[in-house]
Biotite code that builds the C-alpha atoms (Angstrom):
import biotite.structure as struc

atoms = struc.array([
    struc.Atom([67.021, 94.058, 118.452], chain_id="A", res_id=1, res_name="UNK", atom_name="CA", element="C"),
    struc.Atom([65.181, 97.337, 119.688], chain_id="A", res_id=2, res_name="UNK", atom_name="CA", element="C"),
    struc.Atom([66.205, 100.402, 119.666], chain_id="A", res_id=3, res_name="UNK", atom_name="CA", element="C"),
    struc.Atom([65.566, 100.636, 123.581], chain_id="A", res_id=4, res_name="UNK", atom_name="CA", element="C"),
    struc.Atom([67.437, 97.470, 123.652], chain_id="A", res_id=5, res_name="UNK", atom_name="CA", element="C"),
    struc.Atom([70.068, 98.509, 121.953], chain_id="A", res_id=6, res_name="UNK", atom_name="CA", element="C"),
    struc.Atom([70.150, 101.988, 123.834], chain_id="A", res_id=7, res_name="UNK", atom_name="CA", element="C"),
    struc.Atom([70.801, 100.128, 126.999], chain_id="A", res_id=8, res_name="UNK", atom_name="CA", element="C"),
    struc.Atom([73.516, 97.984, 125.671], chain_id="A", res_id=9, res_name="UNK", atom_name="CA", element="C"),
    struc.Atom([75.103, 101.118, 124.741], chain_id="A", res_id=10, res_name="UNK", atom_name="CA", element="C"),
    struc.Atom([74.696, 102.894, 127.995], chain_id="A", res_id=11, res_name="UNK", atom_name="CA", element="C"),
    struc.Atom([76.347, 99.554, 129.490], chain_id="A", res_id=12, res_name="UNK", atom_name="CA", element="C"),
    struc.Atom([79.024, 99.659, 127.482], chain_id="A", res_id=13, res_name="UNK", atom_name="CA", element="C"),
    struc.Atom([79.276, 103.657, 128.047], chain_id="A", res_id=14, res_name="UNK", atom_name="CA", element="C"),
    struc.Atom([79.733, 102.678, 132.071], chain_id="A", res_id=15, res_name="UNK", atom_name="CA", element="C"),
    struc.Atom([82.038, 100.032, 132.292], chain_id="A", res_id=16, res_name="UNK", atom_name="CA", element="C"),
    struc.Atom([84.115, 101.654, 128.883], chain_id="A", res_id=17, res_name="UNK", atom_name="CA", element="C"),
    struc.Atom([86.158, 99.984, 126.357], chain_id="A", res_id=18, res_name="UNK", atom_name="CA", element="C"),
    struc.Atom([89.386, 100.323, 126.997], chain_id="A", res_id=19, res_name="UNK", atom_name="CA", element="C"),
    struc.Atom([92.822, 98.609, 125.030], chain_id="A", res_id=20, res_name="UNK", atom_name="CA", element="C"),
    struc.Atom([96.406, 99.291, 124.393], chain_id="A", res_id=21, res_name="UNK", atom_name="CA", element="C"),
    struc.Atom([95.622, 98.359, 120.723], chain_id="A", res_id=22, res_name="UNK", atom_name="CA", element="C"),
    struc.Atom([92.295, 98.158, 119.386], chain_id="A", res_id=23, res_name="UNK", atom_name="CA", element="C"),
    struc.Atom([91.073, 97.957, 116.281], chain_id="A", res_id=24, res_name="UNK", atom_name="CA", element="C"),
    struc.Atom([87.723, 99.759, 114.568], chain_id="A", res_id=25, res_name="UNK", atom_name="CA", element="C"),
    struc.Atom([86.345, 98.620, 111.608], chain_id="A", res_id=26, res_name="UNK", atom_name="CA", element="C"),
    struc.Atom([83.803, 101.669, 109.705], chain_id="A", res_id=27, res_name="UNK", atom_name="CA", element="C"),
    struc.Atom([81.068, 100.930, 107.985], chain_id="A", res_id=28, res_name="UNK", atom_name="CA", element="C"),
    struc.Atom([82.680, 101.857, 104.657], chain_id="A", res_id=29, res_name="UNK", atom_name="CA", element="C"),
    struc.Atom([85.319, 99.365, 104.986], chain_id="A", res_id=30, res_name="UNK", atom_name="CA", element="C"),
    struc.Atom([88.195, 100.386, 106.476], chain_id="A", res_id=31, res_name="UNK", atom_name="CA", element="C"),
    struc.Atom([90.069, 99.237, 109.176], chain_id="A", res_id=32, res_name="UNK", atom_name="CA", element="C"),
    struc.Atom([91.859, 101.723, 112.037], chain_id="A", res_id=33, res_name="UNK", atom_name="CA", element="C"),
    struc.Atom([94.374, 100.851, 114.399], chain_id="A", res_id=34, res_name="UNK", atom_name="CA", element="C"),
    struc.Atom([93.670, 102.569, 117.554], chain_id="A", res_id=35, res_name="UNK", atom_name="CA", element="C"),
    struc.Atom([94.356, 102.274, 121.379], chain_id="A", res_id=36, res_name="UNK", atom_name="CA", element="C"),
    struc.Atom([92.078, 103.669, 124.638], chain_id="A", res_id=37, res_name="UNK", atom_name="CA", element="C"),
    struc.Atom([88.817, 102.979, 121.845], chain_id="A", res_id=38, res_name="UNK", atom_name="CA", element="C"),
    struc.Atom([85.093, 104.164, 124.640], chain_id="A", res_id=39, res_name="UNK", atom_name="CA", element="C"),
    struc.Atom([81.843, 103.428, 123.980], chain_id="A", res_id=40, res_name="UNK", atom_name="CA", element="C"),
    struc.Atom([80.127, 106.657, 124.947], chain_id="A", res_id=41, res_name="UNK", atom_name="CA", element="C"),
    struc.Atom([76.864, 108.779, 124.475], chain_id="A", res_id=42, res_name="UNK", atom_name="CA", element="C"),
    struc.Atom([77.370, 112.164, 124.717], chain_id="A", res_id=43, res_name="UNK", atom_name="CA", element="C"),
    struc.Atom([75.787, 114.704, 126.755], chain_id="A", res_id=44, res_name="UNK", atom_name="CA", element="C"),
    struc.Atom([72.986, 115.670, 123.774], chain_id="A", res_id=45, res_name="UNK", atom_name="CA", element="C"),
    struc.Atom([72.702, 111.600, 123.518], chain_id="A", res_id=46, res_name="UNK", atom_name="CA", element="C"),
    struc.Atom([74.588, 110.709, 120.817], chain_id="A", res_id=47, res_name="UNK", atom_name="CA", element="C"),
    struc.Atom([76.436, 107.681, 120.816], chain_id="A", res_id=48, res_name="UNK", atom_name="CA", element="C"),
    struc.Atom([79.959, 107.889, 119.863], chain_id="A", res_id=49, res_name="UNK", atom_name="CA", element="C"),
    struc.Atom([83.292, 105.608, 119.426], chain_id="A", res_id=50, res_name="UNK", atom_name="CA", element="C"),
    struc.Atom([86.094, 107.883, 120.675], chain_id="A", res_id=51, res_name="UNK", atom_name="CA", element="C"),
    struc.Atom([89.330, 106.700, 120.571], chain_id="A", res_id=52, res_name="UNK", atom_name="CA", element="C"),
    struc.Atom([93.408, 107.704, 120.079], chain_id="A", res_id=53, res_name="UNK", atom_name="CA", element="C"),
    struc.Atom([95.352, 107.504, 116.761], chain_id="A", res_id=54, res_name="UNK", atom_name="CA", element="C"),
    struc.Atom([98.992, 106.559, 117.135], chain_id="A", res_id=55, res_name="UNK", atom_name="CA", element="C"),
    struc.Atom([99.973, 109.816, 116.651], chain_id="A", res_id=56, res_name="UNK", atom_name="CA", element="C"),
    struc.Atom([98.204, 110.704, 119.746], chain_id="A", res_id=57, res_name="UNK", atom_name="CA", element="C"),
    struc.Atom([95.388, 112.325, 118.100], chain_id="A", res_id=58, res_name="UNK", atom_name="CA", element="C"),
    struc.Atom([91.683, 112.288, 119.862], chain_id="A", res_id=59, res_name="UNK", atom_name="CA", element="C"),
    struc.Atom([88.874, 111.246, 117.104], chain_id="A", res_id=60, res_name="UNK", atom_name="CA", element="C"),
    struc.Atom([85.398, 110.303, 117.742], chain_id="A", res_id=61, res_name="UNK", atom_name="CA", element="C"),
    struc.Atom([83.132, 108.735, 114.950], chain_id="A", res_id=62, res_name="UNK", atom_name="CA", element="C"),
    struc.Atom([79.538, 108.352, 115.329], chain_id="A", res_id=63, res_name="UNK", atom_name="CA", element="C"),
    struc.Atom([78.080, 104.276, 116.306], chain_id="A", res_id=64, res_name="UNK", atom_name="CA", element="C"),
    struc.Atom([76.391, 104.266, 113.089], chain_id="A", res_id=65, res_name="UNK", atom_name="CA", element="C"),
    struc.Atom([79.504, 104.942, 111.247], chain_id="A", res_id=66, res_name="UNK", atom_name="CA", element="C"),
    struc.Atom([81.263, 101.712, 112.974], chain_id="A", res_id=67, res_name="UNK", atom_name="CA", element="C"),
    struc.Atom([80.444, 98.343, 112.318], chain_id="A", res_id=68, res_name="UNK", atom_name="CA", element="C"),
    struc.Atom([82.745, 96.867, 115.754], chain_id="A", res_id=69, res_name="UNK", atom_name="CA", element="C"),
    struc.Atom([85.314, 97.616, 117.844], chain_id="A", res_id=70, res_name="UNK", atom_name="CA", element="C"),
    struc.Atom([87.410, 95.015, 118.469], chain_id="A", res_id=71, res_name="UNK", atom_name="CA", element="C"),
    struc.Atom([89.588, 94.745, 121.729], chain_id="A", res_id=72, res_name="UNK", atom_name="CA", element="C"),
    struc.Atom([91.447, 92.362, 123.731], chain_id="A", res_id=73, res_name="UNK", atom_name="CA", element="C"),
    struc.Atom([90.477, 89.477, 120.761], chain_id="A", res_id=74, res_name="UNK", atom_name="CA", element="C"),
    struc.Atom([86.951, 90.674, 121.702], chain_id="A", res_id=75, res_name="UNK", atom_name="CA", element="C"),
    struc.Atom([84.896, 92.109, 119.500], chain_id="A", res_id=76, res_name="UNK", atom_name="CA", element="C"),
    struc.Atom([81.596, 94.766, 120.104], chain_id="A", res_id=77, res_name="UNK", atom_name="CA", element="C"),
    struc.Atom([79.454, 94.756, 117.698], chain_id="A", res_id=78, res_name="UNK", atom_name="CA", element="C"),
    struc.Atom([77.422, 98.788, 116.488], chain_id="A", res_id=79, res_name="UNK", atom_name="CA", element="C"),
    struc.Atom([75.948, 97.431, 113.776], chain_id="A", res_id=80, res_name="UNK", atom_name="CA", element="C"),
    struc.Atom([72.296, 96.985, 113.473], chain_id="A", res_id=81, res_name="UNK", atom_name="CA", element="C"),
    struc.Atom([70.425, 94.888, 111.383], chain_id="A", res_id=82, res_name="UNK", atom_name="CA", element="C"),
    struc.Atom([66.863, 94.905, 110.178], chain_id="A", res_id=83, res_name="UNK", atom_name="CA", element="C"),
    struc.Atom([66.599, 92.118, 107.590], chain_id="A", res_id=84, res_name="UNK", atom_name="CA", element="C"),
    struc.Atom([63.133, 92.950, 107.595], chain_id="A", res_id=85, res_name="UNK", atom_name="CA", element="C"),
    struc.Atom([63.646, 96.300, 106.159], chain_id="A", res_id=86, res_name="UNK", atom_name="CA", element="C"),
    struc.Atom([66.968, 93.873, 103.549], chain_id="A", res_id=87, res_name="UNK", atom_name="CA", element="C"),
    struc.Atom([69.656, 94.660, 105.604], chain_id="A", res_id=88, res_name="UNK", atom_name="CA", element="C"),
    struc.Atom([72.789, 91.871, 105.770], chain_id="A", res_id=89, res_name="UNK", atom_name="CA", element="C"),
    struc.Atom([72.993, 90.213, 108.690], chain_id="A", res_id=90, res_name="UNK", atom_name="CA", element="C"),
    struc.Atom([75.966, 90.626, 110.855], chain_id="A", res_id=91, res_name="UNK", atom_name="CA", element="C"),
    struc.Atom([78.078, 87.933, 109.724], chain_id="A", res_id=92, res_name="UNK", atom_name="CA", element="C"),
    struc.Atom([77.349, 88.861, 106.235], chain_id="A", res_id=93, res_name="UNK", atom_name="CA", element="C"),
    struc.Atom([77.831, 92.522, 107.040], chain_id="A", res_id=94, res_name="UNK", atom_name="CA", element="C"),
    struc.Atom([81.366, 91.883, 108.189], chain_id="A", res_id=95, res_name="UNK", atom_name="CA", element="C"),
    struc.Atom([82.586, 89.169, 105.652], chain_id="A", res_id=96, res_name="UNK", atom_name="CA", element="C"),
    struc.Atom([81.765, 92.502, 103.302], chain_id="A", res_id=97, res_name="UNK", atom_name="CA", element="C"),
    struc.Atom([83.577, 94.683, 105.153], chain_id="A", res_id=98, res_name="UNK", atom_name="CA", element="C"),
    struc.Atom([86.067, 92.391, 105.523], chain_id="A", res_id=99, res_name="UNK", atom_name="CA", element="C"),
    struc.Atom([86.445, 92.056, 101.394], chain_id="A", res_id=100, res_name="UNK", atom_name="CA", element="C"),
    struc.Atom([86.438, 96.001, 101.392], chain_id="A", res_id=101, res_name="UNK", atom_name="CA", element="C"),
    struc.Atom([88.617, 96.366, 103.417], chain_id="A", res_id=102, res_name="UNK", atom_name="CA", element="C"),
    struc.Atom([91.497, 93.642, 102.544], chain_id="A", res_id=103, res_name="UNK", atom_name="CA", element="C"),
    struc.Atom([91.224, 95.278, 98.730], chain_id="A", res_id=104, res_name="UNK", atom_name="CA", element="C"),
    struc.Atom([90.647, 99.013, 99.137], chain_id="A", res_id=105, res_name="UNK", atom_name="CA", element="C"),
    struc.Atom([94.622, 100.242, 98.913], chain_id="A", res_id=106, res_name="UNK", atom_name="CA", element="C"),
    struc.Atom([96.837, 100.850, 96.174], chain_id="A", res_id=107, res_name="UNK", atom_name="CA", element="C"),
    struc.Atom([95.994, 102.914, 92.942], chain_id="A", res_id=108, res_name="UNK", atom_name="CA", element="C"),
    struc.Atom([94.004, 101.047, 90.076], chain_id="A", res_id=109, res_name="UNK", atom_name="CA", element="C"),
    struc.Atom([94.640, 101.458, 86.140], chain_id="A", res_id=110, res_name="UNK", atom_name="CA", element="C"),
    struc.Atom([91.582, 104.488, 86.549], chain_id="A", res_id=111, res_name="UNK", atom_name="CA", element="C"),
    struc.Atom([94.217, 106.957, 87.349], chain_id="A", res_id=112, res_name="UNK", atom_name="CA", element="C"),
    struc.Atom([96.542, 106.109, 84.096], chain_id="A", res_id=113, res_name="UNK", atom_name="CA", element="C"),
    struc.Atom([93.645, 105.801, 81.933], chain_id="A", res_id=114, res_name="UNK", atom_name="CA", element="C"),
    struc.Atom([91.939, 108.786, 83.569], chain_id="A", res_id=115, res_name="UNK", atom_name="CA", element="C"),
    struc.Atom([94.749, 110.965, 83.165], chain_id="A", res_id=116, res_name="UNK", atom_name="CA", element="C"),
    struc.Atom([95.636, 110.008, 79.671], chain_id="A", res_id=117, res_name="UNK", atom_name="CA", element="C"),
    struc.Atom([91.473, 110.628, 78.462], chain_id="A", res_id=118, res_name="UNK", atom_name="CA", element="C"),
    struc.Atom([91.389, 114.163, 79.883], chain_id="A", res_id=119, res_name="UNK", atom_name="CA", element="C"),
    struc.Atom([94.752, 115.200, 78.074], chain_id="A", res_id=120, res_name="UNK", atom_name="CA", element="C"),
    struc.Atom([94.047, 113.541, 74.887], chain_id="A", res_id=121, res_name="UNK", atom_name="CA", element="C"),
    struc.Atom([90.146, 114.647, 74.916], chain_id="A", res_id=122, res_name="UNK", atom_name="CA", element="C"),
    struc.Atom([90.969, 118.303, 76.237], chain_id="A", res_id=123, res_name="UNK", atom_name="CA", element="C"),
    struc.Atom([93.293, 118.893, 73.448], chain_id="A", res_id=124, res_name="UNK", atom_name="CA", element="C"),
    struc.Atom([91.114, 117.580, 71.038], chain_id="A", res_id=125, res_name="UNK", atom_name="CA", element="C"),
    struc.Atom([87.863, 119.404, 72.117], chain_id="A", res_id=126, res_name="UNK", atom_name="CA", element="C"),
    struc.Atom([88.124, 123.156, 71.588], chain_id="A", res_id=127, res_name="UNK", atom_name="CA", element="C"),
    struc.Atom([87.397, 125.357, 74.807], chain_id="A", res_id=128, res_name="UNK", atom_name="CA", element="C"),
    struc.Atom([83.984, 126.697, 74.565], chain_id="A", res_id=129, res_name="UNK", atom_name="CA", element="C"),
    struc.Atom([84.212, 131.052, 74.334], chain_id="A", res_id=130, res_name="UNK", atom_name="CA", element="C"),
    struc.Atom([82.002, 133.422, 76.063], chain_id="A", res_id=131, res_name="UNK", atom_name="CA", element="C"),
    struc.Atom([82.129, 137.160, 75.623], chain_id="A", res_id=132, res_name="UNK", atom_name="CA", element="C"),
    struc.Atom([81.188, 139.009, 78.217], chain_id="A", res_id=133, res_name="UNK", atom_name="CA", element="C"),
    struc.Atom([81.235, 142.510, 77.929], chain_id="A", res_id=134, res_name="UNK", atom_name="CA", element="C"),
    struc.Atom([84.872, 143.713, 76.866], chain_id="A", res_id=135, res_name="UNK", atom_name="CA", element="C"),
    struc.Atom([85.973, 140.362, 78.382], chain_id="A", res_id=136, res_name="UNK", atom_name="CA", element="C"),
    struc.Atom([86.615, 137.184, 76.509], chain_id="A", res_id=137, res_name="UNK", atom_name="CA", element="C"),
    struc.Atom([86.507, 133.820, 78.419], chain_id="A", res_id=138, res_name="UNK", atom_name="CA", element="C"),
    struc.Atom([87.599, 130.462, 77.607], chain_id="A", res_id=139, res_name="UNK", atom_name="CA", element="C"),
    struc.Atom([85.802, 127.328, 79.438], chain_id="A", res_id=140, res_name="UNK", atom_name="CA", element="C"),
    struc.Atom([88.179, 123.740, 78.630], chain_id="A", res_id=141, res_name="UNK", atom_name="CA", element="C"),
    struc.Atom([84.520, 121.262, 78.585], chain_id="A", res_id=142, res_name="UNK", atom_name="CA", element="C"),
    struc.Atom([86.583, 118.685, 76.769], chain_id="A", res_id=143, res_name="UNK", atom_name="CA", element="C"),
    struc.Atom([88.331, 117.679, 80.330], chain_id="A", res_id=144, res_name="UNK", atom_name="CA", element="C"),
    struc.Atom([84.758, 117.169, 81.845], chain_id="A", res_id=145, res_name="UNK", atom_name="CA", element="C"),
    struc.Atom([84.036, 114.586, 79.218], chain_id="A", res_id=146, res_name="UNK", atom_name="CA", element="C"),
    struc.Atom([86.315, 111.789, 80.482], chain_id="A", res_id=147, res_name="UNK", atom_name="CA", element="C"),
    struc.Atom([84.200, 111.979, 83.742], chain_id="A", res_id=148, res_name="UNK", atom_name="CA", element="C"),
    struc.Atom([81.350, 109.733, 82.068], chain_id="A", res_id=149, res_name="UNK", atom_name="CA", element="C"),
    struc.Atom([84.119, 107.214, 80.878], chain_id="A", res_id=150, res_name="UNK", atom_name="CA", element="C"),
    struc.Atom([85.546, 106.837, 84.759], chain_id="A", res_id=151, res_name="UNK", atom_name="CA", element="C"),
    struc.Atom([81.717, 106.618, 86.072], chain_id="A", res_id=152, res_name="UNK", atom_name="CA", element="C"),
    struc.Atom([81.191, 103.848, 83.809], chain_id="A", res_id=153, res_name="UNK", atom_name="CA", element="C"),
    struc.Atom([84.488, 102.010, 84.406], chain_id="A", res_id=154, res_name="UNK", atom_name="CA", element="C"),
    struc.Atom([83.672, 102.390, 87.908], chain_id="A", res_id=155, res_name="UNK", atom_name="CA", element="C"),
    struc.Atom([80.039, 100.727, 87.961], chain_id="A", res_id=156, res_name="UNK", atom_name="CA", element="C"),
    struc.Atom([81.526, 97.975, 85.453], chain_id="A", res_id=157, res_name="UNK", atom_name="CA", element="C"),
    struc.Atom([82.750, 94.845, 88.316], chain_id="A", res_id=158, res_name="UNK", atom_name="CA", element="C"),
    struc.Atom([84.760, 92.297, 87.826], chain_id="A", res_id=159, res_name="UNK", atom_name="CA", element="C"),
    struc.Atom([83.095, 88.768, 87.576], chain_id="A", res_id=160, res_name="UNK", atom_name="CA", element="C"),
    struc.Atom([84.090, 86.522, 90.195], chain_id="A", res_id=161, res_name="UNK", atom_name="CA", element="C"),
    struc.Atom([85.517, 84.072, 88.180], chain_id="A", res_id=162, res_name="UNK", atom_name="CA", element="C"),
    struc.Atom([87.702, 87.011, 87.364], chain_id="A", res_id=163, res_name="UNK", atom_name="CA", element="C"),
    struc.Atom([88.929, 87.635, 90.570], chain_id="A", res_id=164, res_name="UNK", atom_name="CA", element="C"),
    struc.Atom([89.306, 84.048, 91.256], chain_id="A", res_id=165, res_name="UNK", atom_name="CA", element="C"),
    struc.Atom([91.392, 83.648, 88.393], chain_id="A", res_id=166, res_name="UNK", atom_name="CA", element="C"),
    struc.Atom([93.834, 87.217, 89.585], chain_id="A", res_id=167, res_name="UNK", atom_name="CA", element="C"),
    struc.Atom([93.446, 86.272, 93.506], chain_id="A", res_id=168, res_name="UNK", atom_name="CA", element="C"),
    struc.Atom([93.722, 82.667, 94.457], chain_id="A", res_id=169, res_name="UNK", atom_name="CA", element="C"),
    struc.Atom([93.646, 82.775, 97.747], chain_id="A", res_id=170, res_name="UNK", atom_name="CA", element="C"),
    struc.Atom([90.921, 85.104, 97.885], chain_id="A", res_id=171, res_name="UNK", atom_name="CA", element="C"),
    struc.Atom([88.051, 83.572, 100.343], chain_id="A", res_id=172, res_name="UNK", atom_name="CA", element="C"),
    struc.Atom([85.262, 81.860, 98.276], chain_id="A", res_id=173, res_name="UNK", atom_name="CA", element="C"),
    struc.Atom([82.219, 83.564, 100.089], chain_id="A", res_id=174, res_name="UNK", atom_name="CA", element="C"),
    struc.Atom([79.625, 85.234, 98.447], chain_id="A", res_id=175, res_name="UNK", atom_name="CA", element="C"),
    struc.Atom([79.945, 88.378, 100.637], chain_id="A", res_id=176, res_name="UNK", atom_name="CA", element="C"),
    struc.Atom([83.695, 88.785, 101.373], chain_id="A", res_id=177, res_name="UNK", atom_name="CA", element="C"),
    struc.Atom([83.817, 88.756, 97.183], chain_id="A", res_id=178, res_name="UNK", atom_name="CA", element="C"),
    struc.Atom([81.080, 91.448, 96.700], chain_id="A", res_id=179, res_name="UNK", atom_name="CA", element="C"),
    struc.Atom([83.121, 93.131, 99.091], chain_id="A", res_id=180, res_name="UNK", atom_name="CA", element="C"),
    struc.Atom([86.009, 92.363, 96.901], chain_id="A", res_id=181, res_name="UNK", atom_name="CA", element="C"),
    struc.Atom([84.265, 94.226, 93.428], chain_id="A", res_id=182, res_name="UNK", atom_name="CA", element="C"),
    struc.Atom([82.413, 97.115, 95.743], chain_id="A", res_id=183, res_name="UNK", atom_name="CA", element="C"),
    struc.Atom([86.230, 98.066, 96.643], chain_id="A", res_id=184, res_name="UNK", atom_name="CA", element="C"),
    struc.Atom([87.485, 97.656, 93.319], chain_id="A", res_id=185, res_name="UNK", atom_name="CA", element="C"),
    struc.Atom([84.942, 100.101, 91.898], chain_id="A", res_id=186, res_name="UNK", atom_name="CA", element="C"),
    struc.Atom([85.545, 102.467, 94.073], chain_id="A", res_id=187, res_name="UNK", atom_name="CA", element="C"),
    struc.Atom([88.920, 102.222, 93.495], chain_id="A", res_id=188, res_name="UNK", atom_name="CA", element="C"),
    struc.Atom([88.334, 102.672, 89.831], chain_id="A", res_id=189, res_name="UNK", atom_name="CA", element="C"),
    struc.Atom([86.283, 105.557, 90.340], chain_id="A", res_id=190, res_name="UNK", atom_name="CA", element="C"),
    struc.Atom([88.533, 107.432, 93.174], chain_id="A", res_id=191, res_name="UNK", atom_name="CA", element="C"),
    struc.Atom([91.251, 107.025, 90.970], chain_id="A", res_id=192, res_name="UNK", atom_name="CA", element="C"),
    struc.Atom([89.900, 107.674, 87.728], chain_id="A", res_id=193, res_name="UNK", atom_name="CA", element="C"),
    struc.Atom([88.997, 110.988, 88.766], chain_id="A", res_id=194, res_name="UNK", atom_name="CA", element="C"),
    struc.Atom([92.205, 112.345, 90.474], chain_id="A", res_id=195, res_name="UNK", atom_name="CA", element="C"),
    struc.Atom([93.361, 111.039, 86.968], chain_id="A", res_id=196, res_name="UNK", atom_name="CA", element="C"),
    struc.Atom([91.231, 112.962, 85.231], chain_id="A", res_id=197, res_name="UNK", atom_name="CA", element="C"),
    struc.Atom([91.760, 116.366, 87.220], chain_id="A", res_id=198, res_name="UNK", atom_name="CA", element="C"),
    struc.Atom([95.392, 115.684, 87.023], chain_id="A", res_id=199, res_name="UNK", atom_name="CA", element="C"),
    struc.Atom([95.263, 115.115, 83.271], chain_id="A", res_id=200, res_name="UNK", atom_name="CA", element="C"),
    struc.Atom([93.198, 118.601, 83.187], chain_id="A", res_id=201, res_name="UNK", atom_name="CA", element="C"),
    struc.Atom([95.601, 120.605, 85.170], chain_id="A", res_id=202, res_name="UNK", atom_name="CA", element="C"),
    struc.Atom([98.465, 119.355, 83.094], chain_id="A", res_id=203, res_name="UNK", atom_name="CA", element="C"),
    struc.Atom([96.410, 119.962, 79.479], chain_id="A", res_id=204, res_name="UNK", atom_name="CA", element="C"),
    struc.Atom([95.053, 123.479, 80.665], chain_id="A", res_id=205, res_name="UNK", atom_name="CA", element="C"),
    struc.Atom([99.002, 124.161, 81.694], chain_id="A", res_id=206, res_name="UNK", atom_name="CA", element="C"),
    struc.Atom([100.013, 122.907, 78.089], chain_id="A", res_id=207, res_name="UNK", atom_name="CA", element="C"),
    struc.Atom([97.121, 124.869, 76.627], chain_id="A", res_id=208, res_name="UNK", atom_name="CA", element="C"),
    struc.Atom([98.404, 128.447, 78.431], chain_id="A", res_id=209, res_name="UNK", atom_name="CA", element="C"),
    struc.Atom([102.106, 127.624, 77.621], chain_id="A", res_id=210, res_name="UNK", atom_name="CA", element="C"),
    struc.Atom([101.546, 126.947, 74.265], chain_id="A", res_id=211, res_name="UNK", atom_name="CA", element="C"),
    struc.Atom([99.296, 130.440, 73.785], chain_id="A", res_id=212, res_name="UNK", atom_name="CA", element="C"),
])
């Protein structure tokens, strides 16, 4: 598809409006909103934006290339464009991985535990480093930064897919909806892990003044 093309599919759209009592958008990074009165529209300096009302009656507007579709009315319009010249998925296999995002991105994971555990145990072992400066002493706690490399590592570290076969049954067997699946699942681990890890900190460098 062009980009004139697609312009003028836009500008359609733009006219005529999208317009639902309960829509739904689904983003590019895999997450699903619930939304009502969801417009096509391009702005006055040309941008094209999805505007649309939150149940709490909030306004919000996200950019096109931010959405994958808007569904409404058990229709759904398509903002996603591919170039599988240039190795982009395909639609379909853009939104069976959006899909697997989505349907696994909630909850907390085991990163926040084990994140908040590391930081305490390794900030209490590793000795603040001291700088003098002037008639000043300062203390900076580098043994909570250290867990940080153990959640990046958990994070890029996916579960095989016989794996999540094995913990989700009735998980779809598609190639894309399951990479969907693990992308979710790291970032899961890694979101986690590292409010686990701050968490941990706050509570060590807390320990660490009391104690003094």
């Amino acid at each position: 598809m062009t980009q004139k093309l697609f312009t003028l599919i836009i500008s359609l759209f733009a006219t005529i409006g999208i317009v639902g009592a309960q829509d739904t958008i689904m983003l590019m990074r895999g997450k699903r909103i619930a939304v009502s009165n969801s417009k096509i529209e391009v702005t006055a300096k040309g941008d094209t934006v999805v505007s649309y009302q939150l149940p709490n009656g909030k306004q919000k507007s996200k950019r096109a290339d931010k959405v994958f579709s808007v569904s409404q009315g058990g229709r759904e319009h398509i903002l996603y464009v591919s170039d599988t010249a240039a190795g982009d998925l395909t639609v379909d296999q853009m939104r069976r991985f959006l899909q697997g995002k989505a349907d696994y991105s909630g909850g907390f994971s085991w990163g926040f535990f084990a994140g908040g555990v590391a930081a305490t145990a390794v900030g209490a072992a590793i000795p603040p480093v001291r700088f003098n400066m002037n008639s000043n002493n300062a203390s900076v706690p580098v043994g909570v930064v250290v867990p940080f490399g153990y959640i990046f590592v958990a994070g890029n570290t996916t579960k095989s897919v016989e794996k999540l076969k094995a913990k989700y049954p009735d998980m779809p067997d598609d190639e894309y909806y399951t990479l969907g699946v693990q992308t979710a699942i790291s970032q899961r681990r890694m979101r986690d892990g590292a409010l686990g890890v701050l968490t941990g900190g706050v509570i060590w460098i807390v320990a660490a003044g009391i104690s003094n």
